[in-house]
N, CA, C and O atoms as a GROMACS GRO file, in nm:
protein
  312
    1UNK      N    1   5.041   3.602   5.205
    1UNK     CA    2   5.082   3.464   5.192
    1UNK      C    3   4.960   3.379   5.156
    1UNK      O    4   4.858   3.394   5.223
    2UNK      N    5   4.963   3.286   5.051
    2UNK     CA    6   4.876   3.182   4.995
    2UNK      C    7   4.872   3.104   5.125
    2UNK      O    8   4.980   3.070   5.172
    3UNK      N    9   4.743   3.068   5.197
    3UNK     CA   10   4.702   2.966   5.274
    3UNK      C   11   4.668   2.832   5.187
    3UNK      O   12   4.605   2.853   5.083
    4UNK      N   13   4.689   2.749   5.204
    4UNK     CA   14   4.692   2.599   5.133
    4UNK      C   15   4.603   2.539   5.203
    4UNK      O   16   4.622   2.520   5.323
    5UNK      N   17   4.492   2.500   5.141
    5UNK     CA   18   4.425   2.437   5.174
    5UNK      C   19   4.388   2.311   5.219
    5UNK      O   20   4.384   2.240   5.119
    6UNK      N   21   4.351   2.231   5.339
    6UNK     CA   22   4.357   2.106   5.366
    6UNK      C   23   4.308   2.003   5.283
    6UNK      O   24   4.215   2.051   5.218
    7UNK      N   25   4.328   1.884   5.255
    7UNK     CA   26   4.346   1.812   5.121
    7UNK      C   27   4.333   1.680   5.238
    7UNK      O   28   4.401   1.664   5.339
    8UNK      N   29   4.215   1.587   5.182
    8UNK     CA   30   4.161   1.485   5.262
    8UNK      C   31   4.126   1.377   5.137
    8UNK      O   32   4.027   1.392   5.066
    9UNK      N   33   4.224   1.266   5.122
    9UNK     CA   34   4.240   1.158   5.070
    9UNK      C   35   4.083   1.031   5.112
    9UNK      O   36   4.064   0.953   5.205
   10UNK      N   37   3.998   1.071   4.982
   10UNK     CA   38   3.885   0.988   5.005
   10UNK      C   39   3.918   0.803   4.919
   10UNK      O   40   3.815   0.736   4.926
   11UNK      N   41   3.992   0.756   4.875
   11UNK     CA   42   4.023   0.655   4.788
   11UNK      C   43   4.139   0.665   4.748
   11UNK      O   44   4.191   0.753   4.680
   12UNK      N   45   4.181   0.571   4.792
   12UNK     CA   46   4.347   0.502   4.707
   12UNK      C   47   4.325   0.518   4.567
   12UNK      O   48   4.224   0.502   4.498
   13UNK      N   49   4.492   0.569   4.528
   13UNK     CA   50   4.512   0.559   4.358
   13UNK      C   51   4.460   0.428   4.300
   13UNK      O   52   4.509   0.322   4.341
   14UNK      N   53   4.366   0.427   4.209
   14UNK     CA   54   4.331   0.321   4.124
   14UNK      C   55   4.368   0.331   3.991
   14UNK      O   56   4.394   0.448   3.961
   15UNK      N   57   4.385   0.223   3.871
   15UNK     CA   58   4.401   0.237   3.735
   15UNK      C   59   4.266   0.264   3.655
   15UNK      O   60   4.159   0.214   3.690
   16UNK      N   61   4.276   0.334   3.562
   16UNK     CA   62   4.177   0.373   3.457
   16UNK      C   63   4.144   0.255   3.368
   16UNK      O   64   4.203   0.293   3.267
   17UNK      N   65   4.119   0.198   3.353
   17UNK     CA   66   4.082   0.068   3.243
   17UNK      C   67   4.063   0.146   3.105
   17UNK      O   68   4.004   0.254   3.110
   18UNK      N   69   4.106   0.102   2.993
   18UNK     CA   70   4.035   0.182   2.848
   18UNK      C   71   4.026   0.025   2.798
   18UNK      O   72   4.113  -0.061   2.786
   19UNK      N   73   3.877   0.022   2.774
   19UNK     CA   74   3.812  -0.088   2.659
   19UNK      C   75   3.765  -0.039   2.534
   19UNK      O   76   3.689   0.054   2.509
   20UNK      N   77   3.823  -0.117   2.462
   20UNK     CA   78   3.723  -0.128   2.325
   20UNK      C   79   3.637  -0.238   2.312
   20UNK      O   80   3.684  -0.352   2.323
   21UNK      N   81   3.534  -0.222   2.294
   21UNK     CA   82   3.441  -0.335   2.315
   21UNK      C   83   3.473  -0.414   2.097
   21UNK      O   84   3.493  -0.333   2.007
   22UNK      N   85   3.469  -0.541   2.074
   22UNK     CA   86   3.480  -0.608   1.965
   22UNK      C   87   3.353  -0.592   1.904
   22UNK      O   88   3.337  -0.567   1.785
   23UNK      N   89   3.229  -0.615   2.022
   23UNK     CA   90   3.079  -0.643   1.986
   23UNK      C   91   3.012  -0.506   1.952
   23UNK      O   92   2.961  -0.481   1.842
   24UNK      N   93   3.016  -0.424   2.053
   24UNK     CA   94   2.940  -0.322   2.050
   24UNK      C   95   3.045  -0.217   1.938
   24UNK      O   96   3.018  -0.192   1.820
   25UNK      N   97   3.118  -0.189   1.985
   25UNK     CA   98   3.236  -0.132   1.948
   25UNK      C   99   3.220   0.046   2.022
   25UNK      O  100   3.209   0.151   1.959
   26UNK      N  101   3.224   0.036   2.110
   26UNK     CA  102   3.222   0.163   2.177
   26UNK      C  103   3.371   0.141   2.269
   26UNK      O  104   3.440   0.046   2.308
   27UNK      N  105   3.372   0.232   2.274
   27UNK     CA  106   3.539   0.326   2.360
   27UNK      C  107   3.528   0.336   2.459
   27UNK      O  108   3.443   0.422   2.436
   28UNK      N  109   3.532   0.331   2.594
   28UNK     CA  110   3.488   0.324   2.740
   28UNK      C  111   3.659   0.371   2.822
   28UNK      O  112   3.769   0.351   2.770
   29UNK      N  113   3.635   0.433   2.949
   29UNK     CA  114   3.724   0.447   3.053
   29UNK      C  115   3.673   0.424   3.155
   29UNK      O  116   3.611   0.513   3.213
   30UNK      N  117   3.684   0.317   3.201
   30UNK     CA  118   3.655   0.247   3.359
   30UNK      C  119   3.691   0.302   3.449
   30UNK      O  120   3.813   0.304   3.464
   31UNK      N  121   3.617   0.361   3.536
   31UNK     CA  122   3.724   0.391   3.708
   31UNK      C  123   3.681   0.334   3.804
   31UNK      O  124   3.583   0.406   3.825
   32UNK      N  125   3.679   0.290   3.849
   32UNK     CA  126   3.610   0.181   3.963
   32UNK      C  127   3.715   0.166   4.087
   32UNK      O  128   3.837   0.166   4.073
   33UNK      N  129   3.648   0.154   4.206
   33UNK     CA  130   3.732   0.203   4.346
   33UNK      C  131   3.799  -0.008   4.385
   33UNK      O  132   3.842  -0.049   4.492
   34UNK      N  133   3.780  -0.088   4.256
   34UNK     CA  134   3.839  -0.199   4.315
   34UNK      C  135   3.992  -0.220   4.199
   34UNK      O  136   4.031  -0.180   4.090
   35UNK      N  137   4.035  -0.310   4.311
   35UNK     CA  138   4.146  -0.405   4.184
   35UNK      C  139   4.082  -0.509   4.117
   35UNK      O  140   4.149  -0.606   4.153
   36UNK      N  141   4.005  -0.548   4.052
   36UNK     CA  142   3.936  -0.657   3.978
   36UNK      C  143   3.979  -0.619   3.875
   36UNK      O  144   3.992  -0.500   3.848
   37UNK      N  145   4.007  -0.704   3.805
   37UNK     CA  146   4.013  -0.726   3.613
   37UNK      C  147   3.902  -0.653   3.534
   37UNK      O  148   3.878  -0.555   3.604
   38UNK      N  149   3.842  -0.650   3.456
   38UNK     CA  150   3.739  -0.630   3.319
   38UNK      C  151   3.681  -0.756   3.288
   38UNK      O  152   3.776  -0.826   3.253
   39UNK      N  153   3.594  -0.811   3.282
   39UNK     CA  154   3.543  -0.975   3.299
   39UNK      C  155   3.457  -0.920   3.138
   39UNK      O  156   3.469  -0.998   3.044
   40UNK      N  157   3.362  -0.770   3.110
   40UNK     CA  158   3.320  -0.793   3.016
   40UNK      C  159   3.306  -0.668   2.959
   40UNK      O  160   3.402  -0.590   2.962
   41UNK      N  161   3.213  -0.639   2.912
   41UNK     CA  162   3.180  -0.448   2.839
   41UNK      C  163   3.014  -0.465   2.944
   41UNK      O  164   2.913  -0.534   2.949
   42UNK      N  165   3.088  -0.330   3.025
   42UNK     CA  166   2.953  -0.311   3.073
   42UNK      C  167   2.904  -0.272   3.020
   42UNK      O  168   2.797  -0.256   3.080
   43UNK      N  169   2.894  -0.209   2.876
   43UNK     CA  170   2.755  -0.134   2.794
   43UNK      C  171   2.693  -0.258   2.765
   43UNK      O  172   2.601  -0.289   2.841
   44UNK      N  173   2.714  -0.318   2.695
   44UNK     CA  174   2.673  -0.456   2.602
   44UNK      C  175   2.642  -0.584   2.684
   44UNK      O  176   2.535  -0.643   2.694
   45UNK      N  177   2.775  -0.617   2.748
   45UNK     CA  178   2.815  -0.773   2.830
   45UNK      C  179   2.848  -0.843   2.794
   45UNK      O  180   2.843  -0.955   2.843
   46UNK      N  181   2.900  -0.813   2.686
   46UNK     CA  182   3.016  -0.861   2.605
   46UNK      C  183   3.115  -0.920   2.651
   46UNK      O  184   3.209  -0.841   2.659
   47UNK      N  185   3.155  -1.070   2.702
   47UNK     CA  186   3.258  -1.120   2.787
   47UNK      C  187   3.310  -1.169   2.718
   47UNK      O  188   3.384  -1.232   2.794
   48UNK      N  189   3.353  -1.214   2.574
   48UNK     CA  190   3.433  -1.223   2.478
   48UNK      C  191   3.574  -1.111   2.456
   48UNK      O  192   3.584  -1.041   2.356
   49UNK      N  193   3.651  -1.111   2.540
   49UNK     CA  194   3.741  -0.987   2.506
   49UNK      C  195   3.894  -1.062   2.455
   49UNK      O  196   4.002  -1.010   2.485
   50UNK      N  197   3.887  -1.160   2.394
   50UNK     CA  198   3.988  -1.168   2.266
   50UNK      C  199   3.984  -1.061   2.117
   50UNK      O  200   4.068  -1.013   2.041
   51UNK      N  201   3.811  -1.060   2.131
   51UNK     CA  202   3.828  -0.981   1.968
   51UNK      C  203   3.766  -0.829   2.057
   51UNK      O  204   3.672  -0.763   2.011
   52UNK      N  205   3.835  -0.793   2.184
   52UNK     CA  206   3.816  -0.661   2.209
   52UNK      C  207   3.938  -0.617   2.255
   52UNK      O  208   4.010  -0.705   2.303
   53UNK      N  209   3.996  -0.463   2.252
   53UNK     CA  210   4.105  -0.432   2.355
   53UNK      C  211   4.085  -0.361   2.476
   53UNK      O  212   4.001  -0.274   2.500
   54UNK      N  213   4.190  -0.417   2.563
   54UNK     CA  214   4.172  -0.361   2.764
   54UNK      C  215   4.293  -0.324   2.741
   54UNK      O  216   4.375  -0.386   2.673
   55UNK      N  217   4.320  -0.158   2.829
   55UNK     CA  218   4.401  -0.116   2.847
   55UNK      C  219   4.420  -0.064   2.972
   55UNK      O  220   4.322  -0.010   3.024
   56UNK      N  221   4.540  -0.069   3.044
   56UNK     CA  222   4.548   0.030   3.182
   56UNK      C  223   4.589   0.118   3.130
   56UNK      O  224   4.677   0.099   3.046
   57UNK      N  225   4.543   0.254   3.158
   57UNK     CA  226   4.638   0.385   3.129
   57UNK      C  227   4.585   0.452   3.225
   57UNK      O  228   4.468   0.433   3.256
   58UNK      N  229   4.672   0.553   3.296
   58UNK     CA  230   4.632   0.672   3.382
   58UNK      C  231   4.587   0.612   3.517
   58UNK      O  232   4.619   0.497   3.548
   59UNK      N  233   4.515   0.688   3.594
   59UNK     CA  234   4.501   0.640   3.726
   59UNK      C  235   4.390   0.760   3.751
   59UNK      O  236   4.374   0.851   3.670
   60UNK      N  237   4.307   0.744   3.890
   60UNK     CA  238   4.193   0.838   3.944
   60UNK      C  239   4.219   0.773   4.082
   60UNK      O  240   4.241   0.657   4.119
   61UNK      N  241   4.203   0.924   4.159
   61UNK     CA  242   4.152   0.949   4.330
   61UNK      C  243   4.081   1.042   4.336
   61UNK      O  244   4.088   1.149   4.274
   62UNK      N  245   3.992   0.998   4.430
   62UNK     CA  246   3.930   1.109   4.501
   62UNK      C  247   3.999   1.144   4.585
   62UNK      O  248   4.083   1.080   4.649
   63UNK      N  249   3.946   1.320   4.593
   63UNK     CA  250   4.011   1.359   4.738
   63UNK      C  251   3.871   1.476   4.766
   63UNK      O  252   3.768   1.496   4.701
   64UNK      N  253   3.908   1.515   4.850
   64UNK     CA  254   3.829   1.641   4.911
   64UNK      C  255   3.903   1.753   4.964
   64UNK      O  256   3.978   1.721   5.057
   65UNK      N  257   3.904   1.899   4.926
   65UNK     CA  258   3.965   2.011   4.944
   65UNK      C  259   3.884   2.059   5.073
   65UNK      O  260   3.771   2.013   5.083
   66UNK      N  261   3.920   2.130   5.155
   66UNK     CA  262   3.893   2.193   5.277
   66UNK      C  263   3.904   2.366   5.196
   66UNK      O  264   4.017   2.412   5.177
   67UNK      N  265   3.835   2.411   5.174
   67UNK     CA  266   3.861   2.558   5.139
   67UNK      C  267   3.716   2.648   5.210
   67UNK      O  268   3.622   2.593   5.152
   68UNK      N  269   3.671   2.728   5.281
   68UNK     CA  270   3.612   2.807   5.364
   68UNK      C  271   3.542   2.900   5.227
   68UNK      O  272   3.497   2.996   5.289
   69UNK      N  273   3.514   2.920   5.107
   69UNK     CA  274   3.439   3.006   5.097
   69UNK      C  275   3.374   2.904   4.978
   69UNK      O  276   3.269   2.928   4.918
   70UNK      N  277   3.460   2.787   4.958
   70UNK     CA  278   3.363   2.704   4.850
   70UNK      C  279   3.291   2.590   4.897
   70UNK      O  280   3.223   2.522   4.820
   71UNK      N  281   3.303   2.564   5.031
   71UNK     CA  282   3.263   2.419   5.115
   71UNK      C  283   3.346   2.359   5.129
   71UNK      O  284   3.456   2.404   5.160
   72UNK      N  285   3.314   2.205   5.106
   72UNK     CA  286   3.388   2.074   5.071
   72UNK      C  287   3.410   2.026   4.945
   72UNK      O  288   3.369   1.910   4.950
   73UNK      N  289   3.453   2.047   4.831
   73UNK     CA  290   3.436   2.003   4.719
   73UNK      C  291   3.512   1.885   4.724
   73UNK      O  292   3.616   1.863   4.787
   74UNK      N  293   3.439   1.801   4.641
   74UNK     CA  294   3.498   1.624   4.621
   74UNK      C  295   3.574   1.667   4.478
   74UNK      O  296   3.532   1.757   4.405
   75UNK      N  297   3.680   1.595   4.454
   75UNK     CA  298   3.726   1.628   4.304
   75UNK      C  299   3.776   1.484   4.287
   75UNK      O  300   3.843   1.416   4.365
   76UNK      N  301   3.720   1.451   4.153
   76UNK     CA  302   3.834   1.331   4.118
   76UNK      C  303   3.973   1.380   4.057
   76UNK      O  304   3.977   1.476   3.980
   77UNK      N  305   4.078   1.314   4.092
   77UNK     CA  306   4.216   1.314   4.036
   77UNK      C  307   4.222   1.265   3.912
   77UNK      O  308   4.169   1.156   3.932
   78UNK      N  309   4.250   1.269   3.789
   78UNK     CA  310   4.318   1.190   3.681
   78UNK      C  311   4.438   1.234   3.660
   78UNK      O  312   4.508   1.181   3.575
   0.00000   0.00000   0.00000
């Protein structure tokens, strides 16, 4: 019989942010452990985001697996 391993919820489901920055023009996926908005492009700082696009898509958690011959491994969820 498969033993299942204990499974320890480190962070609430959050949304993935996808920016296109207007200025820089780089592609980005945000994961960040808050609910706050996108205020700018963290590569650049670019706070002009009319001539950029923000997207929610997808979601990330951490969790942590309990398994005895690999440790504790942290894994993010997407």
């Amino acid at each position: 019989m498969i033993e299942k391993p204990k499974v320890t919820t480190l962070t609430e489901a959050k949304v993935i942010h996808k920016l296109h920055c207007g200025e820089c023009n780089w592609k980005q996926e945000i994961a960040a452990n808050t609910d706050a908005e996108i205020k700018c492009c963290p590569w650049c700082g670019w706070s002009d985001l009319d001539i950029s696009t923000v997207a929610n898509e997808g979601g990330f958690q951490e969790i942590e697996c309990e398994k005895r011959e690999y440790g504790h491994p942290t894994l993010i969820a997407q």
